[in-house]
C-alpha positions as CSV (number, residue, x, y, z in Angstrom):
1,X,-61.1,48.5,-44.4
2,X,-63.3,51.1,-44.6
3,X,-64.2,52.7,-41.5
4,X,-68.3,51.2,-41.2
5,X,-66.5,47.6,-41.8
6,X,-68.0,45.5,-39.0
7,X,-65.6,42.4,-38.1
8,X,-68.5,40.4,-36.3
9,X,-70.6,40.8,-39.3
10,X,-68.2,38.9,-41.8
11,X,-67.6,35.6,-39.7
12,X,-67.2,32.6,-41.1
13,X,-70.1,30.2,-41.2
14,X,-71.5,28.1,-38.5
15,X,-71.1,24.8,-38.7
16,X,-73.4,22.4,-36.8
17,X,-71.4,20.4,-34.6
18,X,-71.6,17.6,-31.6
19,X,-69.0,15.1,-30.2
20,X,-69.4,12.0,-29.3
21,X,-66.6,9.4,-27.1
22,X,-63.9,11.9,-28.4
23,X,-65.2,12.3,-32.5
24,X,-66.2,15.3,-33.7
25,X,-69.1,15.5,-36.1
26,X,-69.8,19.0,-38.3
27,X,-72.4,19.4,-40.4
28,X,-73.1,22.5,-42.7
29,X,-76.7,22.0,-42.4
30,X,-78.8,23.4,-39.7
31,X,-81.2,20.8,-40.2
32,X,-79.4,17.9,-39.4
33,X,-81.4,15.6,-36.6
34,X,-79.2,14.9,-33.2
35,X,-76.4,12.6,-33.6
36,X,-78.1,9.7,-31.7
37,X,-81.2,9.9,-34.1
38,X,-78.9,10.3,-37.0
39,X,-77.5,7.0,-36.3
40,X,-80.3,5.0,-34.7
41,X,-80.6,2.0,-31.9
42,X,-78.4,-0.2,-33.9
43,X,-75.9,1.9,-35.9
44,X,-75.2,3.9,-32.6
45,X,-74.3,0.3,-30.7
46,X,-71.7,-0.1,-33.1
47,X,-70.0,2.9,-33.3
48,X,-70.1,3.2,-29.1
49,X,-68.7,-0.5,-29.3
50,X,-65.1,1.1,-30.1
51,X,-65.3,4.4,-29.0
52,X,-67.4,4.4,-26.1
53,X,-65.5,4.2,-22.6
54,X,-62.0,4.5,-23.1
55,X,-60.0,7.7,-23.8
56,X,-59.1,7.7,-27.5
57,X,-55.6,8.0,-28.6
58,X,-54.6,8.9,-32.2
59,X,-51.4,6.7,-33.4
60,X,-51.1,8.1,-36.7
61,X,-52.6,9.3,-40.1
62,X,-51.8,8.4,-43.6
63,X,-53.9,9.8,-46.8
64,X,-54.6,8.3,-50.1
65,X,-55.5,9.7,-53.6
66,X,-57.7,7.1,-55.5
67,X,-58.9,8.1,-59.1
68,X,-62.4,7.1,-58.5
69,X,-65.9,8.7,-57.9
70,X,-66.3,8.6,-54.1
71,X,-69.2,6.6,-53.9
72,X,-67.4,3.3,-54.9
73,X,-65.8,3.6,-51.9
74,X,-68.4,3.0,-49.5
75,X,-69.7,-0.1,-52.3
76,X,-66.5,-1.7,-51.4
77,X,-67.2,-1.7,-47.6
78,X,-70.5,-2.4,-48.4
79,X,-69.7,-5.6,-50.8
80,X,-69.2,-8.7,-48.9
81,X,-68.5,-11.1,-51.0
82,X,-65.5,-9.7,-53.1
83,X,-62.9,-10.0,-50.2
84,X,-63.4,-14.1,-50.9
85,X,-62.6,-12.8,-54.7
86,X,-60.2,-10.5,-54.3
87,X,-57.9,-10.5,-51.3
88,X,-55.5,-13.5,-51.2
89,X,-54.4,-12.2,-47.6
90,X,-58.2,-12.0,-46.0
91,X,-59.3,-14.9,-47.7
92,X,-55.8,-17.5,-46.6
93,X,-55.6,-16.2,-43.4
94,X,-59.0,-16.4,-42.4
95,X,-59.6,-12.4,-41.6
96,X,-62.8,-12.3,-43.5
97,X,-64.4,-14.9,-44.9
98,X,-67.7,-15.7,-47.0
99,X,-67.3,-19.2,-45.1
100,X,-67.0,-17.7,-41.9
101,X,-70.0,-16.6,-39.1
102,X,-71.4,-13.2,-40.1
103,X,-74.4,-10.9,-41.0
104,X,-75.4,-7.3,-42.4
105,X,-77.3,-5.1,-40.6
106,X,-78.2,-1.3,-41.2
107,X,-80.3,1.3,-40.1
108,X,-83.9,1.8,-41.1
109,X,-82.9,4.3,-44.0
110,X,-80.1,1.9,-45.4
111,X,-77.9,4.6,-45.2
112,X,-75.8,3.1,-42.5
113,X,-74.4,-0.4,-41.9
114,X,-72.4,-2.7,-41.0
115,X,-70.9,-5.9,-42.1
116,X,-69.8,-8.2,-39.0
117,X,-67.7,-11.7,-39.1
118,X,-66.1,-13.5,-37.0
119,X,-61.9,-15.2,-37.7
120,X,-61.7,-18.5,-39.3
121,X,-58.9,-20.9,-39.9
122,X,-56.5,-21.8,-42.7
123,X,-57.7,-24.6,-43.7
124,X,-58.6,-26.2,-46.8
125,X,-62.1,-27.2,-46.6
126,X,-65.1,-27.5,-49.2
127,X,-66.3,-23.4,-49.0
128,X,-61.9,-22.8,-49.8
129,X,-61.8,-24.8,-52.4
130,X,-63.9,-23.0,-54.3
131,X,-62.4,-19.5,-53.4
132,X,-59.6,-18.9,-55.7
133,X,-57.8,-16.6,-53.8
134,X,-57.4,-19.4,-51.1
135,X,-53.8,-20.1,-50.3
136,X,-53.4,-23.0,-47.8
137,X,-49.5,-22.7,-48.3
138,X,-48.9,-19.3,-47.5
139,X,-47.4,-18.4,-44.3
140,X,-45.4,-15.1,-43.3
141,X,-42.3,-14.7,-42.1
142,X,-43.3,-12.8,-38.8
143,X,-46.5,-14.5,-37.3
144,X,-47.4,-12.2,-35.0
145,X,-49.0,-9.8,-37.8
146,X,-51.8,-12.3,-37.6
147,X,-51.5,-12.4,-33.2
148,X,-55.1,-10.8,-32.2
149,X,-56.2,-10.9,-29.0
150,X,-59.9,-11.0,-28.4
151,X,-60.8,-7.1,-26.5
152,X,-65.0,-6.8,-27.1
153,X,-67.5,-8.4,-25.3
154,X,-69.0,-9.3,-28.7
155,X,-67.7,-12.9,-30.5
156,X,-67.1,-10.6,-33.9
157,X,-63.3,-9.8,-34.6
158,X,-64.4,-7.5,-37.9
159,X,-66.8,-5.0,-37.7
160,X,-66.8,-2.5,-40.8
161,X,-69.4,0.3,-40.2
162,X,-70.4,2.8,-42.8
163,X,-71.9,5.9,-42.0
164,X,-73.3,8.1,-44.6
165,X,-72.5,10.1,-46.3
166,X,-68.2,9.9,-45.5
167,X,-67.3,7.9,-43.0
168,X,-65.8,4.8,-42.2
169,X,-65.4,2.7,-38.5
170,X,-63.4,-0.2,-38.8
171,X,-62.2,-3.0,-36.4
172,X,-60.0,-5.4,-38.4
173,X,-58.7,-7.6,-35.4
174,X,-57.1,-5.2,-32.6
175,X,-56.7,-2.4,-35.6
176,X,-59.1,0.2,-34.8
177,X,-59.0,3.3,-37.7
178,X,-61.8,5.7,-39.1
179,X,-61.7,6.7,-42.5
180,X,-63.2,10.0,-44.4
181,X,-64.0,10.2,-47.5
182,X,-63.1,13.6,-49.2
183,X,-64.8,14.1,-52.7
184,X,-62.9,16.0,-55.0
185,X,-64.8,15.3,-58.0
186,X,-67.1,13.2,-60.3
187,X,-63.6,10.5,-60.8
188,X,-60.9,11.4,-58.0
189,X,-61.5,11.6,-53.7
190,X,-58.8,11.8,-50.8
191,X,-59.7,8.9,-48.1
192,X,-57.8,10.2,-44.9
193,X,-57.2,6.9,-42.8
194,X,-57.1,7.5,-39.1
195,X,-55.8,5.2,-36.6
196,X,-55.9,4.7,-33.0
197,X,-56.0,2.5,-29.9
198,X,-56.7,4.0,-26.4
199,X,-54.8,5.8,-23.8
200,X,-54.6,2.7,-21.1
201,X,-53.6,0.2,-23.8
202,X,-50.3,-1.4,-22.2
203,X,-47.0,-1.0,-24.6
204,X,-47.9,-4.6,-26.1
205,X,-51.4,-3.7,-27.3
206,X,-50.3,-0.6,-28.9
207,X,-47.6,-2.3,-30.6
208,X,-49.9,-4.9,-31.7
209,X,-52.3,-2.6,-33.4
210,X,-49.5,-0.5,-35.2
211,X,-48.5,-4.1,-36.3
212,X,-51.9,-4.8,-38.3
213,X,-52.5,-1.4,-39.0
214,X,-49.9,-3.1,-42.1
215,X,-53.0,-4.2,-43.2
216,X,-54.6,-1.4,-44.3
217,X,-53.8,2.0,-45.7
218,X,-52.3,2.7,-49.2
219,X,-49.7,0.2,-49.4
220,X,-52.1,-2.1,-47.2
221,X,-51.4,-5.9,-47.7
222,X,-55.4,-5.9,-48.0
223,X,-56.6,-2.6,-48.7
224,X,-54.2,-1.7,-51.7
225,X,-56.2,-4.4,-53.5
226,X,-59.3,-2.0,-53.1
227,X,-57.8,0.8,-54.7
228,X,-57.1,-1.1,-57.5
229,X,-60.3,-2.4,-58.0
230,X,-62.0,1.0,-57.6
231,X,-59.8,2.5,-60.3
232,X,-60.5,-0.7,-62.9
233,X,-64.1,-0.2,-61.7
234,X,-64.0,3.7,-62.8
235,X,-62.6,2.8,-65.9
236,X,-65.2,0.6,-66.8
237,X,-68.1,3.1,-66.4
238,X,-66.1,6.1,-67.9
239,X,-65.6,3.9,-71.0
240,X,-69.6,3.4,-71.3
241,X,-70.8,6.0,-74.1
242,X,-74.1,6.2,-71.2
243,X,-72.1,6.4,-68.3
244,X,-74.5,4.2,-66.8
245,X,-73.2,0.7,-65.6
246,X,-76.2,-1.5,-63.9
247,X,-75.8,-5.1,-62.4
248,X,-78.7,-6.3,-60.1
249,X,-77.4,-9.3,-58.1
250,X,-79.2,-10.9,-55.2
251,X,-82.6,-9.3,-55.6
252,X,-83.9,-5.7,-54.8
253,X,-85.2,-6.3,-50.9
254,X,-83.2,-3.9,-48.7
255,X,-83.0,-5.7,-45.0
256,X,-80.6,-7.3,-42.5
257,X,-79.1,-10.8,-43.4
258,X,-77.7,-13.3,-41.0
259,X,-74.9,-13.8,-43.4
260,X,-72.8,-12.0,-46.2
261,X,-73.8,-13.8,-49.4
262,X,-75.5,-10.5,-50.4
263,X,-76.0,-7.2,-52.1
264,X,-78.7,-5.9,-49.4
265,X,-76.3,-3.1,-47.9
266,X,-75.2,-1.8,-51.5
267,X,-78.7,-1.3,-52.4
268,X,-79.8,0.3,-49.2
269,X,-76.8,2.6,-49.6
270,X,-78.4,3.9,-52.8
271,X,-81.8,3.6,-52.2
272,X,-81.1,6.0,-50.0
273,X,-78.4,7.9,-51.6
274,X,-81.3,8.3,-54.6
275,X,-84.4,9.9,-52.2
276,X,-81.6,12.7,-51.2
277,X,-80.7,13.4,-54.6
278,X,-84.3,13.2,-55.8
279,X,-83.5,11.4,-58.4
């Protein structure tokens, strides 16, 4: 280098960063509000709900390609009401349920939210009958897969919290995983799952939640339904000469709902996603 080079002078840039219960958050925005603004009163009970008191430890990674535009990722956690359409194993076993006890609630902005339910039964009843991906035969070889144990004060035993603009919370039973969405371009993002549990789980609990972590991930019994749908879903904008694919369902309101029969969160997700895009 020449001999006036100035190391300091070339750093890389600054990110804005805080922690919170063991997560790091970075922004490249010096703008950004604090963390606990960011989320608000009722986003930030969530995300403390899992993270908050307990030292966090990481059981393992895993990282998918999905040839879709990033944002149908966070309709999916968004959308309620396709599990009951879509996923034979939520829908028989009672993990998440239309059915079921649950509501949708987000921050003032819509940005964030989350959708909460509580664990039904197998059983046939009226609501099952008319949910095709019902199976009341189904059973699994090795029960305890489906062996929860009830750890949150709370009577909910999903809690799927999304927090814009990447990243996911989830509690699916006693798995506990945050996913980030990684935009690579207008049809194709990485979403990097990571799991954990916390350091004074006994040897049964952290064998439990590796267990149901099966449920999720790439070659999830549930979640490799999703990436299938996102990628059909893709293909069916990318084949409109427009590019634009509209379906209003439910209204236009953006609020909380004491149940899941609903578009509410969607819509708050782009209402907002539209104001910072100025579109």
């Amino acid at each position: 280098m020449p001999a006036d080079f100035r190391a300091e002078e070339h750093g890389l840039q600054r990110l804005s960063v805080t922690r919170r219960h063991g997560v790091v958050f970075a922004s490249f925005s010096s703008e950004t509000e604090p963390l606990e603004l960011y989320f608000g009163e009722t986003m930030l009970g969530y995300f403390d709900r899992v993270l908050a008191g307990r030292r966090l430890e990481v059981l393992g990674y895993l990282r998918q390609w999905i040839p879709s535009n990033w944002k149908l990722m966070f309709e999916n956690i968004k959308n309620p009401y396709h599990a009951s359409l879509l996923h034979v194993f939520l829908v028989t076993f009672g993990l998440f349920r239309l059915d079921q006890k649950s509501a949708i609630e987000m921050d003032p902005t819509g940005r964030h939210g989350v959708l909460v339910s509580r664990k039904g039964e197998q059983k046939e009843n009226e609501a099952t009958r008319q949910m095709g991906a019902f199976r009341p035969n189904y059973a699994l070889h090795d029960p305890r897969l489906l062996d929860p144990v009830r750890e949150f004060p709370a009577d909910a035993t999903v809690v799927m919290q999304t927090v814009w603009p990447n990243l996911i919370v989830q509690q699916q039973s006693n798995t506990l995983a945050t996913r980030q969405i990684v935009p690579i371009d207008a049809g194709h993002f990485d979403l990097a799952w990571t799991f954990f549990g916390y350091a004074d789980d006994t040897p049964e609990m952290r064998q439990r939640r590796l267990r149901q972590a099966n449920l999720m991930g790439p070659a999830g019994l549930v979640s490799l339904d999703d990436s299938e749908a996102m990628l059909l879903s893709q293909a069916g904008i990318d084949g409109n000469e427009a590019a634009e694919c509209v379906a209003e369902m439910g209204g236009r309101a953006v609020h909380d709902e004491p149940h899941m029969v609903t578009e509410t969160a969607i819509r708050g997700f782009y209402q907002h996603y539209r104001r910072v895009m100025d579109l």
